[in-house]
Every structure is written in structure tokens, then in C-alpha cells.
N, C-alpha and C positions, 0 to 999 in steps of 0.2 A: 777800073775805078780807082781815083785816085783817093792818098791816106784822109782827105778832108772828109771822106765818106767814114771816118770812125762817129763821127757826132749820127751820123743816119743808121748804122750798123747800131749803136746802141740804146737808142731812139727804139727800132724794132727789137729790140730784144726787154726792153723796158716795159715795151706792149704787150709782149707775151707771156712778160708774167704778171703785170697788171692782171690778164684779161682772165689767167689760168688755160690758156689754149696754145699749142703749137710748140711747145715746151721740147720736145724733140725735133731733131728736124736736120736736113742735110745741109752744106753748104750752096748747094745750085739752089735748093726750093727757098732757102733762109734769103739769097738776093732777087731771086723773081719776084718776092712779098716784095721788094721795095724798087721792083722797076729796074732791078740790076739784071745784069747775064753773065754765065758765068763765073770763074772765080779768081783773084789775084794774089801776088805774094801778098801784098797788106795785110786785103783782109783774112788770107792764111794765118799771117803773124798774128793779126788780132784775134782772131779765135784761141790760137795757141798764148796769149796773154792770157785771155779771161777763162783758161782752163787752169792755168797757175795762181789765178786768184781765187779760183774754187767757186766762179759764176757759174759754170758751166761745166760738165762730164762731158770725156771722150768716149766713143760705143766705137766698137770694131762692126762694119755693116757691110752691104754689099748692093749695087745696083745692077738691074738689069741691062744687060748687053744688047737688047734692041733698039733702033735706032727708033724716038718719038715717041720710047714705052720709058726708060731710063728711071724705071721705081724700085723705091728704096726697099732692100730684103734686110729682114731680120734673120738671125742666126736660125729660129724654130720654121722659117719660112724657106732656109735654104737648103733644109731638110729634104725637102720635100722634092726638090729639084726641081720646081717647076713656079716659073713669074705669076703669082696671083693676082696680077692686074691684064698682061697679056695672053696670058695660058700660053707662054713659050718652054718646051720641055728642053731645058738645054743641056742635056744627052743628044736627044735629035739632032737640034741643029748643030753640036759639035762646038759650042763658045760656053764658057766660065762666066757665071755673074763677077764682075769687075768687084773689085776688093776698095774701099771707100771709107773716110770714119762719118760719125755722124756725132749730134751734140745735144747733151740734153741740158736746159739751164735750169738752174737750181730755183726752186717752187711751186707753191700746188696748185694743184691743179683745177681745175671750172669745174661747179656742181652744176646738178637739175634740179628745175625744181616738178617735185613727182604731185605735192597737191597742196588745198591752201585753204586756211579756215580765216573765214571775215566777222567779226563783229562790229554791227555796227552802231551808233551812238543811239541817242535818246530821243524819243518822239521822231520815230520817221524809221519809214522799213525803207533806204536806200535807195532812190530813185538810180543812184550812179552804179549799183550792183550790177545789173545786166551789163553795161559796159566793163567794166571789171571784170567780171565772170569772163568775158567773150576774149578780151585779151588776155590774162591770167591763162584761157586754155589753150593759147597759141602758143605758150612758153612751156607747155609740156611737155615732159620727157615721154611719159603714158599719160593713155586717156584715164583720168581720174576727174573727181568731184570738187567742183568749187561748194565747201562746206561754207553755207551763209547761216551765222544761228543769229535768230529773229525772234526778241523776246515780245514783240507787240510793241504799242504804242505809251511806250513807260512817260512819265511826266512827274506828277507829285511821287510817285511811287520813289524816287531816288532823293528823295529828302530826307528816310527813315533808312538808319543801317542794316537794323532787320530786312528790309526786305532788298536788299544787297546781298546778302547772304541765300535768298529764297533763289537769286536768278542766280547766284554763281553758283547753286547743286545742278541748278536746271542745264545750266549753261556745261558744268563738266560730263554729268552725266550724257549728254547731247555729243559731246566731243570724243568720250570713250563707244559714242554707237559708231559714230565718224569712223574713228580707228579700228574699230572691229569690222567694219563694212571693209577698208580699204586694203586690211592684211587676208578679205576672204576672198579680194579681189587680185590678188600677188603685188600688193605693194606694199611691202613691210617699213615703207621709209617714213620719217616722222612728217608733218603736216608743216609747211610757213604758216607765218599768221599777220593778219593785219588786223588794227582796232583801231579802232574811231571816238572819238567823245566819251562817253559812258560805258560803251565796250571797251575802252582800254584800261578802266578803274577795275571791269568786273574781271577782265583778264588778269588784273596785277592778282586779285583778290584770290583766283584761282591758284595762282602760283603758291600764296601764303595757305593755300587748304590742304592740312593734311589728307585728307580722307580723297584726295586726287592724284598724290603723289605721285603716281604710277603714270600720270600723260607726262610727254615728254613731246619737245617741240623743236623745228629747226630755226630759222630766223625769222625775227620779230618785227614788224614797223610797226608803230605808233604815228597816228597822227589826229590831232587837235585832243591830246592825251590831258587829260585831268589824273592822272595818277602824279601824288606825292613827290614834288624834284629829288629830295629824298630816297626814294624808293632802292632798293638796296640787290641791283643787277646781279650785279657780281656774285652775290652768293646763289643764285639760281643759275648762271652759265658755270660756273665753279661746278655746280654739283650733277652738271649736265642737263639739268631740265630745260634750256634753253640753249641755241650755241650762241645767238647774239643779239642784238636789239640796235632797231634805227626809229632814231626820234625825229619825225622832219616837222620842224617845228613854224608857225606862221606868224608873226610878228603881229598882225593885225585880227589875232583871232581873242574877242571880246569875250564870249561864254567860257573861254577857258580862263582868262582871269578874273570871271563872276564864282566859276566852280566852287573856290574854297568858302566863301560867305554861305552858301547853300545847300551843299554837300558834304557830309561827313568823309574823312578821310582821303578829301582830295585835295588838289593844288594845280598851280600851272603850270607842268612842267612842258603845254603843247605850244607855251609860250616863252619861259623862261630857260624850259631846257633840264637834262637830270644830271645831278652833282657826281653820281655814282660814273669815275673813268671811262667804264668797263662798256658804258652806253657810247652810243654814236650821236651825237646832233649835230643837226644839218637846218642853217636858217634862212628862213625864204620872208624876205621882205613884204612881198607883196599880197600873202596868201592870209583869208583869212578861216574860220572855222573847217570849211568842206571844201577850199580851194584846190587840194590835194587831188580831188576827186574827178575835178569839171572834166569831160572828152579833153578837149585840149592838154591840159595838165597829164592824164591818166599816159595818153600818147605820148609824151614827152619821159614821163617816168620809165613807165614801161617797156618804151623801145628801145632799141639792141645802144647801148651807151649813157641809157639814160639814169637817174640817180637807182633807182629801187631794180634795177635790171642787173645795175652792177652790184649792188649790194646781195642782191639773194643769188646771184651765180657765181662774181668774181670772187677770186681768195682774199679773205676778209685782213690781210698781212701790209697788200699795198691798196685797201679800200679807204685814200683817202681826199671825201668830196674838199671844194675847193670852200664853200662856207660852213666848215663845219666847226666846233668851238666847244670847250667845257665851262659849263657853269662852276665856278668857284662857291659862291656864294651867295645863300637864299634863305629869307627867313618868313615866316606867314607873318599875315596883318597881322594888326592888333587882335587881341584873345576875347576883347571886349566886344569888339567891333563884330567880331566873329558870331559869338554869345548870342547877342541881337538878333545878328542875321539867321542865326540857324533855330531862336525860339519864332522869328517868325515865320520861317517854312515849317516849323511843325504846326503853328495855327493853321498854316495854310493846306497843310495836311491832315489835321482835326476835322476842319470845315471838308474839303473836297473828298476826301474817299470814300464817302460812300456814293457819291457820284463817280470816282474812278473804278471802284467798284462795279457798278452795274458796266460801265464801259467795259471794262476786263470780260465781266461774261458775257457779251455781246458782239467782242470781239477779240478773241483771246492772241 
């Protein structure tokens, strides 16, 4: 392989740790990933470069001396005397595993994701859940529970903050069963999360509640998020209750730029996007309220390279999608405008709840 092969050699090593996989590795199996055989002075020299630049560790290793087994021994493995890939005891046959280095490139490594709690938005138990669920459990490390919490068919009900406070008790104590279920199940690993419309408001709400303190979560997506562009990440991955947060925001999603007229303490940030660094957004032209969701889309996210695939498994260091963008600057309507809008959903909610009422009990 001639030296023009350094753009392809580093091309593959770019991948690897994009991807967080493969990170070790010898120089024959580091060219076979790219269709090479073998190895040459080059790209000898270039490995021995990108160890001087502190890309990449030398490991002292050792490969198997059978011919079409030729795997790579670790030091605890050559203990043992004997090839854990071909069970060759090589006392018997009388040959020494070959003496070989091996290279590790500097960063982290691929997580799992072990299980996953969904919220989903307002007026509607999720039609797109079973599809989610079903690939969600493909991505499993363990069999664990797709936790879907399902507060009913809320409508006027998210017009008054009180009873935003009544679903986010409902909602963490649900999530602390969640997590008791799953450490009695031997998986002590914290939950991902996704939220949706109104489940992303009650999630934000949950983070802001003391008396929850104690849940603690891995990675976040938001989508068609009415929480606050505002909303202040940072100090929740800072203090560890969260490790990160993906906002994939739809440019064409209407109900998140009605949210603030209607709903106390919301805004559009599944539109506008959240000011707070420390968030991720990621903007999709064409998508609008539940776009996110459709089969098509879920397939696309969810599969091995897709936005939400790599966000919850790859090392979140070189996680970065190609439209993704911070909001600098964002201010709510007018306060007047606002006023209006929010004394007329409490008429609207004077009049209608004791009809949402009877609903509630009818259908909890």
C-alpha cells in the first residue's frame, strides 16, 4: 500500500473513535477493516507518527502462531499458554506465540444502552410506542423494560400549573418503581429517556423537583419539546442527574410554537432550539410535531449510524451531527399577548373540567 493510503488509514482510525469501538487493535486486522493485507514500511511509519503525537498507545502483544488462527494474545492470555480462539497448547506443538505490538487510539469508548423511559406528549397514548418499543429492544445490551409512563388523555388539564405538578409526583414516583424493578432485575444502570410534547415539560419539571432528587438518568432526547429555550442543562449534567441531552428539533412543528400562549412555563424550544451550550440541537427541516416518530423516521434514527443511535451509544466527544446549531438568542412574545392567551385557557378550563373530570374517571 502505497503512502497516498495515509488519508484512508486515518479516515479508519477517525471511525473508530467516532464510533467508540475497535479502539485496540493490531496492525493486520486495523488493514483488513479497510480492504488492505498485510503491512508496509508506510504504514509502519505512520502508526509510529501517530504514537509520537499521543493518537495512539503502543501495547507489547503477541499473535498466534497457527496458520488461518493468527489471534491477537494479550499478556493475561499468554499466561495461560494456550490460543483462546484455536485451543492450540503451544507447549504441545512446540512454537512460541510470535512477539507483535498492538495499538490503542486515544478515546472512549461505545456505551449500551441497558433500558429506556418514554414520555409521551398530550392527548394521545402513542400510537408510534409499539414501534419504538420493538426497536428500542433490539438495541439492548439486556432484556429490560421499555418504561412508557402514560398519564391518560390530558388536554385542558395542562393549561393550569397545579395540575403539572400533580402529574410530575405521579410521573417520578412511576419512574422510582421503574428503577426499583430494574436493580431487582441486576441492572443497576441508570434509564435513557425520550420525551415528547408535554412529556418533555413534565420531565424538565421533574428534574427542578426536589423531593426526586435521587432519580438520576443517562441520555436525554427531546423531541417537539415545549420546555423553556432557557431551561438551564448544564446545571443538571454538571451535578450528574443527567449525562446529556439531544434536542432534534422540527422546524415545521406548529403546537410547539402555540405552547407558550397556552401553557404556563413553556416555550419553543422543539422549535427554536435551547440557548443552554451544554444541550445538543439538531435541525430537521421537514419534520413537524410527531415526525420524529413515523416507522420511516424511527428506522432511520434508530439504525446502526443513525442520528439517536449514535447519540445514545457513541462517545459524546466526537458526537457531532452535521445540522446541528446553538441558539444564541431568544425572547418570549409579548407578556401582553401572552396574558390573554393564558386568561383565556383558564376560561377554558373553568368551563371544561368538570367534563374532563368525569373523562378522567372513566378513563384514567
Amino acid at each position: 500500500m502505497a503512502n497516498n493510503g495515509a488519508k484512508e488509514w486515518a479516515a479508519e482510525l477517525a471511525r473508530r473513535q467516532q464510533a467508540g469501538d475497535g479502539l485496540e487493535f493490531s496492525p493486520d486486522n486495523f488493514l483488513r477493516a479497510i480492504g488492505g493485507a498485510g503491512t508496509d514500511d508506510s504504514f509502519e511509519m505512520w502508526l509510529k507518527e501517530k504514537v509520537c503525537q499521543g493518537e495512539l498507545e503502543a501495547l507489547q502483544a503477541w499473535k498466534c502462531p497457527v496458520e488461518g488462527c493468527e489471534r491477537v494474545i494479550d499478556k493475561n492470555e499468554l499466561e495461560a499458554n494456550v490460543c483462546p480462539k484455536c485451543g492450540t497448547d503451544f507447549q504441545e506443538v512446540g512454537e512460541n506465540p510470535i512477539r507483535q505490538l498492538k495499538y490503542r487510539a486515544k478515546g472512549d469508548t461505545s456505551r449500551d444502552i441497558y433500558w429506556m423511559i418514554v414520555i409521551h406528549g398530550m392527548n394521545t397514548r402513542g400510537a408510534w410506542q409499539e414501534e419504538l418499543s420493538w426497536r428500542l429492544a433490539n438495541k439492548f445490551k439486556y432484556s429490560a423494560p421499555v418504561l412508557i409512563f402514560k398519564y391518560g388523555l390530558a388536554t385542558i388539564d395542562v393549561l393550569v400549573k397545579c395540575r403539572h405538578q400533580s402529574l410530575v409526583n405521579k410521573l417520578g414516583i412511576r419512574i422510582r418503581k421503574g428503577i426499583q424493578f430494574a436493580r431487582e432485575h441486576n441492572s443497576d444502570h441508570r434509564p435513557d429517556v425520550i420525551v415528547h410534547s408535554f412529556g418533555s415539560q413534565l420531565f424538565a419539571l421533574l428534574l427542578e423537583n426536589e423531593q426526586f432528587c435521587d432519580l438520576k438518568f443517562g441520555r436525554v432526547i427531546t423531541v417537539g419539546s415545549i420546555i423553556h429555550p432557557d431551561f438551564d442543562w448544564s446545571k443538571h449534567i454538571d451535578s450528574g442527574k443527567i449525562e446529556a441531552v439531544l434536542n432534534h428539533v422540527g422546524q415545521k412543528d406548529i403546537p410547539v410554537r402555540a405552547a407558550q400562549f397556552f401553557i404556563p412555563g413553556t416555550g419553543p424550544s422543539g422549535q427554536k432550539g435551547f440557548k443552554d451550550s451544554a444541550s445538543i440541537n439538531v435541525s430537521e427541516q421537514s419534520y413537524g410535531h410527531s415526525s420524529a416518530f413515523e416507522p420511516s423516521e424511527l428506522k432511520k434514527n434508530l439504525g446502526t449510524g443513525g442520528l439517536w443511535d449514535q447519540f445514545l451509544q457513541n462517545p459524546l466527544n466526537h458526537f457531532k451531527p452535521f445540522t446541528a446549531f446553538h441558539l444564541k438568542e431568544w425572547k418570549p412574545f409579548f407578556v401582553l399577548v401572552r396574558c390573554f392567551t393564558r386568561l383565556l385557557g383558564y376560561l377554558i378550563f373553568a368551563i371544561l373540567a368538570p367534563v374532563s373530570f368525569v373523562r378522567r374517571f372513566l378513563d384514567p
